[in-house]
C-alpha positions in Angstrom: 0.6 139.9 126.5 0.6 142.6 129.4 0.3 146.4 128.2 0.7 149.6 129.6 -1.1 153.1 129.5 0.6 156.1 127.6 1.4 157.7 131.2 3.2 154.4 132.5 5.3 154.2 129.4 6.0 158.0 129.3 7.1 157.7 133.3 9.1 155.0 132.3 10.7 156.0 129.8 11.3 159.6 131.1 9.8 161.5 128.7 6.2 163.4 128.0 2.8 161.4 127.5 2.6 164.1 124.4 5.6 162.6 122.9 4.6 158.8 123.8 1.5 159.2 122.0 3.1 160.7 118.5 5.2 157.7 119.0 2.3 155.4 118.9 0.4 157.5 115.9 3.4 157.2 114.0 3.7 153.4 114.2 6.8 153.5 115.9 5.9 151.2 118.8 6.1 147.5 117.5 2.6 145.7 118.9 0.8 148.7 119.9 -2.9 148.7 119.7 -5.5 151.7 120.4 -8.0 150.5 122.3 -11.2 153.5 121.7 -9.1 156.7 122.2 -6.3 155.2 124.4 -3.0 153.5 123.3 -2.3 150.1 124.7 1.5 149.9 124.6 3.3 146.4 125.5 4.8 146.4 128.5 8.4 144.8 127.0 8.6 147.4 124.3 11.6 149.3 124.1 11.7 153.1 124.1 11.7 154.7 120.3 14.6 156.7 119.3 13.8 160.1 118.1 14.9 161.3 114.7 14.3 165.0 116.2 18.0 164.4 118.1 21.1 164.9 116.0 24.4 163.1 117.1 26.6 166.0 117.1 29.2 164.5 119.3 30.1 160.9 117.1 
């Protein structure tokens, strides 16, 4: 399995490496590992979606 960095997965999903890593603390990235103090995301996984966002317009 090939894996990616928290800044590749945070340019590729558009958002911050801040917010990548909470991701990853929070168990919300299926098959990530932390490898010392860096997270080791896969390179398939899909973007988490975040509970801070409300729906307003559905």
């Amino acid at each position: 399995m090939e894996y990616i960095s928290c800044p590749e997965a945070a340019k590729k999903w558009g958002i911050s490496e801040r917010r990548v890593q909470k991701f990853c603390e929070d168990g919300r990235i299926p098959g990530v590992i932390k490898f010392g103090r860096m997270w080791m995301i896969p390179k398939d996984a899909k973007k988490p979606s975040d509970p801070r966002r409300k729906n307003y317009f559905l």
